[in-house]
Structures are given as C-alpha cells and as structure tokens.
N, C-alpha and C positions, 0 to 999 in steps of 0.2 A: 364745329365752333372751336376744338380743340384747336391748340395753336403753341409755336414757340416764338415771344416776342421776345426777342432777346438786341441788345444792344449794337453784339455785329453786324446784326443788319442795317439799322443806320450809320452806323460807319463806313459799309461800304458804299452805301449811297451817299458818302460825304455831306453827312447832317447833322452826326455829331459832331461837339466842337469839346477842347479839354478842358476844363475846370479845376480852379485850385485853391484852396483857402491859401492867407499869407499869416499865418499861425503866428510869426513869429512878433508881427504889427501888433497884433491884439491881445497877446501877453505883456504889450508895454503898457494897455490900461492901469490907473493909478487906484483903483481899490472894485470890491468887487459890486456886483448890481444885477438885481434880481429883477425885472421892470413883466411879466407874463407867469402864470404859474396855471398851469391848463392838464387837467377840468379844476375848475375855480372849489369845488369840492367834492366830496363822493358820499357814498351810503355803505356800511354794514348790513351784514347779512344778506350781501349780492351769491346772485348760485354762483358765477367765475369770480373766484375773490382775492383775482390777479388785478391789479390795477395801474396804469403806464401813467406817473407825474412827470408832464416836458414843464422843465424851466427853460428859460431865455434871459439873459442880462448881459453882464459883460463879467470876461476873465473869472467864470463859473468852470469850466470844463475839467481844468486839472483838480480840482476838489477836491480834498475827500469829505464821503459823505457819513453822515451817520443819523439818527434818529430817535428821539428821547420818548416814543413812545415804547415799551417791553412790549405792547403785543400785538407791535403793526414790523413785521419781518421786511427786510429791506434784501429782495432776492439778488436782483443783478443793478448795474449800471451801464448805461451805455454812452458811453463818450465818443464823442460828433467831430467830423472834419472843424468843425467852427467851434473853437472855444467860449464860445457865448450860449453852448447848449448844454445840459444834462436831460437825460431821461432815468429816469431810477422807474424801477419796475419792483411792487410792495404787495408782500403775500396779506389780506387784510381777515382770513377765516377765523382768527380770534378775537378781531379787532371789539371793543366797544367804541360807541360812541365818544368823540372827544376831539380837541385842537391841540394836535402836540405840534411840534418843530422841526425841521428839518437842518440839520445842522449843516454848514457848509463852511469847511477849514483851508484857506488857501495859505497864501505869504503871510497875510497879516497876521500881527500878534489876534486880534478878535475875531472870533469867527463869526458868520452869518446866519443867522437864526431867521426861517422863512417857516412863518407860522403854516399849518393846515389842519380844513376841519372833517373829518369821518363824521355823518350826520347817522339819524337812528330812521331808518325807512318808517313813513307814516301814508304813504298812497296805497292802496291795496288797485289791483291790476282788473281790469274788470271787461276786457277784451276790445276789439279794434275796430275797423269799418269792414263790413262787407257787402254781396247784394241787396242787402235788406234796407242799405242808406241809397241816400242821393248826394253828391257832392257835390258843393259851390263854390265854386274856383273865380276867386274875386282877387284885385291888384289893389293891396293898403293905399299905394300912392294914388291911385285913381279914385277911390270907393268913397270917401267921405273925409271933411279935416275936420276932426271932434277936438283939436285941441292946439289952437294958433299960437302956443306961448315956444312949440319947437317948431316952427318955421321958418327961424333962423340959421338951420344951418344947426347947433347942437355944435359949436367946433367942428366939423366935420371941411374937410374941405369943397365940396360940393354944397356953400352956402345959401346960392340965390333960389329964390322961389317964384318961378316962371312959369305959372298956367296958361299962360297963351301961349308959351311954345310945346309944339306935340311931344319933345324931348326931353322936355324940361319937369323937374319936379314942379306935384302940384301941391303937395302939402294933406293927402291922408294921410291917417296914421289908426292904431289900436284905439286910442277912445273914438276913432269916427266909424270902425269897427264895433264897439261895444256900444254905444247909443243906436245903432242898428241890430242889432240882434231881435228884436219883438218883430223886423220887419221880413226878418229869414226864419223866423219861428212860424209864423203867420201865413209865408208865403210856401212852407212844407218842405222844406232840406231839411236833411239831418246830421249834417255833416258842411266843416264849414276849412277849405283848404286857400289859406292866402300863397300867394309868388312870394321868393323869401324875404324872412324879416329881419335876418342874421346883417349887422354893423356891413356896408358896402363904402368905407373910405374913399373912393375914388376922386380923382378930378374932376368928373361929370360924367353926366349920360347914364347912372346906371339908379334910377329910380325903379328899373325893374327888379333890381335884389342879386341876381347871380354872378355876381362879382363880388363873394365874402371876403372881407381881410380880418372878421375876427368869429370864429365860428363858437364863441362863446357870450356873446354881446349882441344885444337887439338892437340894431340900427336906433339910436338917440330920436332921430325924426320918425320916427313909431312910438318910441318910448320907454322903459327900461325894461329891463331882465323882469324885476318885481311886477310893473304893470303889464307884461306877458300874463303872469303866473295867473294873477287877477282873472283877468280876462278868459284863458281857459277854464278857471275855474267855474267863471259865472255859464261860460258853453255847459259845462257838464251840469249845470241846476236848471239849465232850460231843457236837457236834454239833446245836449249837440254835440256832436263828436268833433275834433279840432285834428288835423293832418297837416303837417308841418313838410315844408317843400323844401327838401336839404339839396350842396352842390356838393357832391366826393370827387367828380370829372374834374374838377377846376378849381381855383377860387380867385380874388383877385389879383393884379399884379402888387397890390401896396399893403400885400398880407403881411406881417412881421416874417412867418415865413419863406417867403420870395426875396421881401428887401435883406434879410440877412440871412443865407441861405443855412439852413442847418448839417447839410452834406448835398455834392454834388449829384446824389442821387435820389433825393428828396421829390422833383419833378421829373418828368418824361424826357429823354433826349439829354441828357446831363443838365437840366435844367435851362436850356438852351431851346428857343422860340424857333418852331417848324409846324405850317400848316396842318391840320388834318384836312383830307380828302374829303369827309364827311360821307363818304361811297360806306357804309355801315354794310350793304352787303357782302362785300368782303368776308364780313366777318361768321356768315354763314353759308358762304357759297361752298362747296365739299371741292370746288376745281379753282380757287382764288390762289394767285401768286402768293406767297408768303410776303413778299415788297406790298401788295395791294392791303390785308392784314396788318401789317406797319404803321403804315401811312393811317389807315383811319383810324384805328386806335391808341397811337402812340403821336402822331398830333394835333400841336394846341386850338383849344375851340377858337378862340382870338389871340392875337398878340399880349392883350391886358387881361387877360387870363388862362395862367401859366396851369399847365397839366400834372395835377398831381398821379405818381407812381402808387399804385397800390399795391404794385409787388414787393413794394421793398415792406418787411411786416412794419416799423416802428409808424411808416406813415397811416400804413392800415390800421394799427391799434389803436394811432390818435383819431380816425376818423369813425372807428366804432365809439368809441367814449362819448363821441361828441353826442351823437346821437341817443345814447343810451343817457345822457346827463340831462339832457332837454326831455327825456321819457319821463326820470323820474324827478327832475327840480318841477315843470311843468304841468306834465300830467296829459303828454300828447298820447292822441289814441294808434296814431301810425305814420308813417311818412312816405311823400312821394320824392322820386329818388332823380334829379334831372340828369338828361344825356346818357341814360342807363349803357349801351352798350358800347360806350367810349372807355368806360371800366374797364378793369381788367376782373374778368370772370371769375376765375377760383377766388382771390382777393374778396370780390361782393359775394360771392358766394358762403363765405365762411361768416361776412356781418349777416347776410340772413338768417343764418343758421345760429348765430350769439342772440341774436335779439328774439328768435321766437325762443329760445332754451329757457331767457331770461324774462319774456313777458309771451306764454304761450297764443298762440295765434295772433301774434304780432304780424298785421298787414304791412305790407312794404308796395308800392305801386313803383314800376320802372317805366319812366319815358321812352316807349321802344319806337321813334318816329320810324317807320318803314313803311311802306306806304303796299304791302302784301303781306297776304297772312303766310304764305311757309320761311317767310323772313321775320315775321314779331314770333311764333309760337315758340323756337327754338329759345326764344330767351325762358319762358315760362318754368316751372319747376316740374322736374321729372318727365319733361318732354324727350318723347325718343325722337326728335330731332338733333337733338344737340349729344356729343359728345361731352359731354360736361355739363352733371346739376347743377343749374343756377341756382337753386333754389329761393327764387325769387317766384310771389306768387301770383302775385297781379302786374299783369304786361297793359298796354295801353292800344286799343283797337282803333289806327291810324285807319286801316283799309275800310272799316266802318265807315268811320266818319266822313271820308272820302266821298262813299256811297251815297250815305245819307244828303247828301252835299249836290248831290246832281240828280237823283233818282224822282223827285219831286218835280223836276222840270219839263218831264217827259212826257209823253201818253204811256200806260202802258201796256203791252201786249201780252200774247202767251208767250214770247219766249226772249229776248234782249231789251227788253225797253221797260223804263222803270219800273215796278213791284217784282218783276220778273229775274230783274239783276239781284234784287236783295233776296228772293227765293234761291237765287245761285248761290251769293256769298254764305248763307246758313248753312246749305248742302253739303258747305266744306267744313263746315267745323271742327269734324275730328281731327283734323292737324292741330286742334288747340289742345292740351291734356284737360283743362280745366274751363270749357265756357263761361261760367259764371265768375270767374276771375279776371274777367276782361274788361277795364275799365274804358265803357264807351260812354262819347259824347258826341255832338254837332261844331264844335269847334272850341276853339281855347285862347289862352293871349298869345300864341305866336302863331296865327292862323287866319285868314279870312271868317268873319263873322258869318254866321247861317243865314243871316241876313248880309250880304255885301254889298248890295244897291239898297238905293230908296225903293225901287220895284219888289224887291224882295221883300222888302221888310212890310210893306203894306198887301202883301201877298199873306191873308193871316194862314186859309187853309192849306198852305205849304206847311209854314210850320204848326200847325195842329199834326196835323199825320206825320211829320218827323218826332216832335215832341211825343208821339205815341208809343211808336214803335221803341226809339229812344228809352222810355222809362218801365216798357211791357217788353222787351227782349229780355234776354237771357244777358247775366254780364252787370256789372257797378255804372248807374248810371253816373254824367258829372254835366253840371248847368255849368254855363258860364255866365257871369255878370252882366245884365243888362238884356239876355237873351227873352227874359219874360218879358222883358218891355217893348223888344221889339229894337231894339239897340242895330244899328249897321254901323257897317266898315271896313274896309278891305287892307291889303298889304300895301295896294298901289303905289301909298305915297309913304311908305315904310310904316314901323312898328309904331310909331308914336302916335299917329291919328289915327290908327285901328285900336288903341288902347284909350278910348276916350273915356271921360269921366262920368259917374255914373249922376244923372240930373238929381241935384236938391240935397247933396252932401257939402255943398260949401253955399256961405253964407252969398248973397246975390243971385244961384242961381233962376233962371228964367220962369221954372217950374220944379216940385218938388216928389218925384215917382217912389219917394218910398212912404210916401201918404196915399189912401184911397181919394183923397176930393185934391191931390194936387195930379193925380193923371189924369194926359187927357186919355181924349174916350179910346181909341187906337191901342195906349197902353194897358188901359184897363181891362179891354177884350183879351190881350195874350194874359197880363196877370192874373184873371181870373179863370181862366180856362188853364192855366197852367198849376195853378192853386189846387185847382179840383181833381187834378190829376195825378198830383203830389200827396194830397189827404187821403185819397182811395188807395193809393200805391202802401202807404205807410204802415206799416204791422202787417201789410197780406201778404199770406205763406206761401200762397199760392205763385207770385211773383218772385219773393227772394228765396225762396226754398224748392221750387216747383220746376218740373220738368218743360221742357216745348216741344210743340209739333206743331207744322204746319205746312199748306195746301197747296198745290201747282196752281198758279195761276191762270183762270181762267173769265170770261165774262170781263176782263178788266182790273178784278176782283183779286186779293192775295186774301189771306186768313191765316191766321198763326194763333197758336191758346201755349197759356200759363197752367198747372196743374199737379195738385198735389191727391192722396186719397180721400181728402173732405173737402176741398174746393177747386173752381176753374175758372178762368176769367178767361173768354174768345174774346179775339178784335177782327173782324171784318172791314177790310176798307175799300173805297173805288180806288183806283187806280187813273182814271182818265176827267177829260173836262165835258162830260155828257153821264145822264142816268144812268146804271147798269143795271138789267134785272137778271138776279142767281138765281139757282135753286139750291136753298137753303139744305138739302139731304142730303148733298154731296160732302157737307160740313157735317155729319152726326156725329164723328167718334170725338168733336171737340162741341158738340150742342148735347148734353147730355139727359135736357128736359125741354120741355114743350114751353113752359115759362122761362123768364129770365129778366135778373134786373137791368135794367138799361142804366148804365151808371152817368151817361152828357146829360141823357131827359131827365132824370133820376125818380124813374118809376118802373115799374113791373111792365114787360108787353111778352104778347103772344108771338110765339116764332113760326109756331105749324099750324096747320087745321086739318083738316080730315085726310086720312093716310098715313103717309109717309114724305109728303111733297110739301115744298111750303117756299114757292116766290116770294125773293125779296127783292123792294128795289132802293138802291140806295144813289140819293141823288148826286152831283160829279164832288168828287173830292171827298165823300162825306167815310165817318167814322161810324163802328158800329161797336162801344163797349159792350159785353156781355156777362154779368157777373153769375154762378152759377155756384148754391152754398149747400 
C-alpha cells in the first residue's frame, strides 16, 4: 500500500495546472474582516493540548497577532498564499476555562479583537460501537419530516422542496429522527448512523449530505448545531449509540474553502479538477504502476467536489479538530469515515491514532468499497497486508455483502452453489487481522436494496436466512432503512428512487410502518421476525464476544455456532427449496446438550434420542436457532 504520491507525477501526466494567488488585489481590501473562525470553540484539559485556530476574512494575513489570555501560549503562525487566512496554532495545557481574544493588528490605527471560548470538559467518555451493536443506517432526508417550519430552504441555496422528484429534497430532518426513536428502540438497534448532516450549500442535488461546505454547521434543513446536541443526547437516555458519517475525501465545491482557496496546495492536483479512476485496487496491488496509484487516489470523486490533500499537515489538523469537536460538543460514540481509501494513508492513519489516544477505543469504520477481501483487509489495522498501519479498525465487508446478495438465490450444493460459497468466504478469513471488526450488512444507500424486485421483497424466507446469518456471523452487524419492512429498489433508474422514503414519516402518507396497526401484514411479518432477532442478539456474549465455527456443507445444510466458555448459540439452515433430513451428530462439537432452546418457536426441544444419532429434518429454506446456556 506504501506509496509515493507526489506531485511530479501529474505533471508529467500534464494534469497539473499552475496556480497563483494575486496578493497584491486583496491587500487593497479597505479594512479588515473575520467572517469563519473554525473550531467555533475547544475544551481544556485535552491529552494534545495543541490546538490549530484557522480564521478566514479579508486582509488578515499580514497581522500581527497576539492574545490577552497569559495562559493560552500562542506557539506558531502560519501564513497562507491568500491573505484572507491565518492559522495560529495555541499551546492550551494551562489553559483554564474562559473567552479571551485574539488580537489582530494590521494598518489600521484599531486592532481586531476576535473573541474565543476554552470551555471546561463536562462529557466523561464512555466508549464506542462495537460487535455487541447493530447499526441503522437511515437518510435524514428520506426518514421522516418532524418539522415543516425548515422546509424552506433555511437560506440555503438549494431552496425547493420536491418529494415527487427521486432527486430532489424531501424534507426529513432531526426532529423527524427524534419523534422516531421509541420506533428504533422497539424494533432493537443499538446504534443509530445517519448519511451526513454537516451544512451541504450547494445548487442542488445533494440531499444526500457528502458535499459539506461547512464542516462545523448542521445542515439548517436538519436543524442546528444545538438541536444535534439534544438529540444525541436523548440517544444516549434511550440507550443508543449515535455515529456520525464524516467526508475527509472531499467536500463541496461552495466550501469557503474551495471558493477562496487558502493555498494552492489545500486540494489534490493544485487544487485543480482531475478525475479519479476509482480503480482503488491500485492502491494495494504490490505490481500497480505508480501512474495507476495517482490517478485513484489523488483524483476528484466529482467535479463538485474538490479533493481535499491530507498530506499537507495544516489541512489534516483542521480535519482532525473537526471531528474531535463534534466528539466532544456532541457526544458522538464514533464515526464512519466515506471513501476511506481515497485518503491519503499515513495522514488517516495519524487521526486514528489522535482520536483513540484522546477517547480510548474510539471506533472509526472506513468505507473500504472493494468488492474482495485481500483488497479491503489491507486497509484494516495491523494487517500484514499492507505496508503501512492504517490503523484504522473497522473496514467495511463489501465481498460479504456481495455474497449475501446472491447466495439465497440458489440451490445449494456441497461444493459452489449457495451456503457452500458462504462456507468458502469464512475459510478465508484470516486475511482479515480482526473479523469481528468487520462491518457487514445486506446492502446500504449507494447499493441495490436486498430486496431489488417486487419478487424479492415478497420472497420473505430469503431474507429470514440472510437477516440470520447477517446478525449471528462474526463482524458489526449494519440494517439499512426500510430493510425490516421489506423496502425495494434498485440502482436501475439511479440513486434517487433507490433511496425512497420510508412510509408514514410525512404527513399524507398512504400508510404509516412505524406503527404496528399502520403495517400491512407483509411488513409486519419481516418486522416482527426481525424484532426477535434483534432482542435475542442484544447483550449475548456469546455473539458479540464469542468465537465461530462452522460445518462443510452437506445434505443442503450449512451450520455455523457463536460461542463463549458459558454459552453457544448454533444456527442450522436448509440451503435448498425441498426438505433436507441431517444427521444431527455430525454437528456435536457445536450441539453441546441434548436439550436446547429454540429461540423462532421460543420453547425448549429435544435434538437427540437414543445414542449418538439424532435426524433432523428441516423443511426448504427453514432456520434452526439453537440457544445453549
């Protein structure tokens, strides 16, 4: 993975282009103006108690600076191609709590007094998601509008609000999030991960969030900074972990930024628009051209959103702050990281490493889309894959999901054809350092729904036996929105009608599925079957702390167990669309009694009788939970 991306390289590929500030235009500004002052505050008593203030206004640059607080040390300054920047960089390990000022002396006879506040830490840190949760990966714009008074647009340039176009905003937001909370408590997540919610200014089209222009500011059409805070708050009293979906790859093209560039080496490429390849193998093939390397990690995911450099440190410092400010203004439990290997490695490698120093076992999940597992482990932490710790902990199991995706369609055999493929992919695990750090799912918002037809989606024991496997494998399970209901949709007709709204979050819908007597029957059968799977899952050790093994396929039949030294839970399933009858003894070292609870029937049954032998038969598709205490 090691690599040298260095800027010769697109130069000789004639892709860089030169850039220049005109320093001398914007020293004719007529007095000075501080209009950004990012992170909007900090805390005392931080373990790094190094802290980077970027301002931005006008005709700042040549300042001198200084600072009326005595015990907040003002270490360096860094002055920026564009006179409309400072960064001061402030030693803060004596600091107390307080709002001193930042003094800023240019021409004029008065100087500029730009207040800041050092707050006193009041969250005590109380650790982050791992396999023990379940994730719900819901889109605010999609999921409910609890509050039609910003549906106007909030100033935002992106004012209209078009529910009947698939592209268009619909008008969720955070209270249509928080008046649903009892219905994600109820239905057994523990863990609640929206697409971002960070200010997305643009001209249109990005109600899906990853096009930030203010990475301190909650998108207005969500709602503020303050009714974030709320809201995670009220997660942590239900007992719900909150993961915040941050962009480091990108952000938008109408970021302050972008439009006023702070040096030409701010973005990728001198700041200057070049495709990436999105070929991500590249970036761990050990025989990839250096030019192939380039190309996908150095360009831009779209034209409207420009590639931020993480090798340059000042843009990496701002982009650690950000995240460590939403930690602790917040009170988020972890974050998932988009476009993870569009980064630049050592760069994320050093925020991983800040943020767990600074909130120990700080989860971090990276979007590793790769579609094989000896191309996602390498990003993983301490994989001898890679020539370079990422240390990043939680990678994202694409080849999974994949699986999971077709394997249900099949019959399956002993040896290639569904349960048999997924007995393969497990075989290979050890290319992963860490299985249980593998955040699997059945699909998400930039993916074909588990259900993609109407045929699928009323196909319920398909997903019963993915939903199984799904939340009893080894690895962080993650729902996606509407999947318990049985939700389809595909990419076919683009992103926007596969991100459909979820029924009975806005006022007229047809029917209202986050009520039991507003679904119909179809949704009620995956809801409650997925409910039950979710309840049993929840606190067993056996599952988020426990070992796996499991069985060659045989009879049709696959068998995999969860397993700690005081409990075991087996799953048994058919594999085909006809009865299969096993012999139950071939499964002993994961049947470790003759009783067992049945956790779907939810009573006790007999597995063996007399001997050692004990037929079973289970009818086509069918499930066989086994709890063992």
């Amino acid at each position: 993975m090691k690599h040298s991306r260095i800027l010769t390289t697109a130069l000789a590929l004639g892709l860089a282009t030169g850039f220049a500030f005109d320093a001398s235009a914007k020293s004719k500004a007529p007095a000075m103006v501080v209009n950004e002052v990012h992170p909007l505050n900090w805390w005392t008593g931080m373990k790094n108690p190094e802290l980077q203030i970027l301002l931005h206004g006008e005709n700042i640059g040549a300042c001198e600076v200084s600072l009326t607080a005595t015990d907040v040390k003002l270490n360096r300054i860094e002055r920026l191609e564009n006179p409309n920047y400072l960064i001061l960089y402030v030693d803060t390990r004596n600091a107390q709590p307080q709002t001193f000022n930042i003094v800023l002396k240019g021409e004029a006879k008065k100087p500029l007094m730009v207040p800041y506040e050092l707050c006193a830490r009041t969250r005590e840190w109380k650790g982050s998601f791992d396999a023990s949760d379940v994730l719900y990966l819901l889109m605010p714009d999609r999921f409910a509008n609890g509050d039609t008074t910003n549906d106007n647009g909030m100033g935002l340039q992106d004012k209209q609000l078009t529910r009947d176009e698939a592209f268009g905003r619909h008008g969720g937001d955070l209270a249509g999030m928080q008046q649903h909370l009892d219905y994600l408590q109820d239905l057994g997540v523990t863990t609640i991960w929206p697409t971002p919610i960070q200010v997305n200014d643009m001209p249109g089209g990005t109600y899906h969030g990853y096009a930030i222009t203010n990475y301190y500011e909650i998108d207005p059409r969500f709602g503020t900074n303050e009714q974030f805070r709320d809201f995670v708050d009220d997660c942590h009293k239900r007992d719900l972990k909150f993961v915040m979906d941050l962009v480091f790859n990108h952000c938008g093209s109408h970021n302050f930024l972008f439009r006023d560039l702070p040096a030409h080496n701010w973005f990728n490429n001198n700041s200057e628009y070049f495709q990436t390849t999105y070929k991500l193998g590249a970036l761990v093939d050990p025989n990839a051209a250096e030019v192939d390397r380039y190309l996908a990690s150095d360009g831009w995911f779209t034209r409207e959103m420009p590639d931020l450099n993480q090798r340059n440190p000042l843009v990496m410092d701002y982009l650690i702050q950000a995240s460590i400010w939403w930690t602790e203004f917040a009170g988020i439990d972890g974050v998932r990281q988009d476009t993870y290997p569009y980064c630049d490695v050592e760069a994320m490698a050093r925020w991983n490493k800040r943020m767990d120093e600074e909130y120990p076992g700080y989860n971090i999940v990276g979007e590793t889309w790769i579609n094989y597992n000896v191309g996602v482990a390498p990003w993983q932490k301490d994989s001898k894959l890679s020539d370079v710790n990422t240390e990043l902990k939680t990678v994202m199991d694409f080849p999974l999901m994949y699986l999971l995706n077709s394997i249900f369609d099949e019959e399956t055999d002993d040896w290639d054809h569904g349960f048999a493929r997924l007995w393969d992919y497990f075989v290979q695990d050890k290319v992963y350092e860490d299985p249980m750090h593998l955040l699997t799912f059945l699909a998400n918002h930039d993916t074909d729904r588990f259900a993609s037809t109407p045929e699928q989606a009323a196909n319920f024991d398909r997903y019963r036996q993915a939903l199984t496997v799904l939340l009893f494998a080894r690895g962080i399970p993650q729902l996606y929105v509407g999947d318990e209901i049985g939700q389809w949709s595909n990419k076919g007709e683009g992103d926007g009608l596969m991100r459909k709204d979820f029924p009975g979050g806005w006022d007229g819908d047809d029917h209202n599925a986050f009520t039991a007597e507003g679904r119909t029957k179809a949704e009620a059968e995956r809801y409650d079957f997925t409910r039950k799977l979710l309840h049993f899952r929840k606190g067993n050790k056996a599952i988020s702390e426990g070992k796996m093994m499991q069985f060659t396929v045989k009879d049709g039949c696959y068998c995999f167990s969860r397993y700690t030294k005081d409990r075991r839970v087996t799953i048994i399933m058919n594999g085909t669309s006809k009865s299969q009858t096993t012999d139950l003894s071939r499964f002993r070292e994961a049947l470790p009694k003759d009783e067992a609870f049945d956790v779907l029937k939810g009573q006790n049954i007999t597995l063996f009788g007399s001997g050692l032998t004990g037929n079973f038969t289970l009818p086509a598709r069918e499930i066989l939970i086994l709890d063992f205490k």
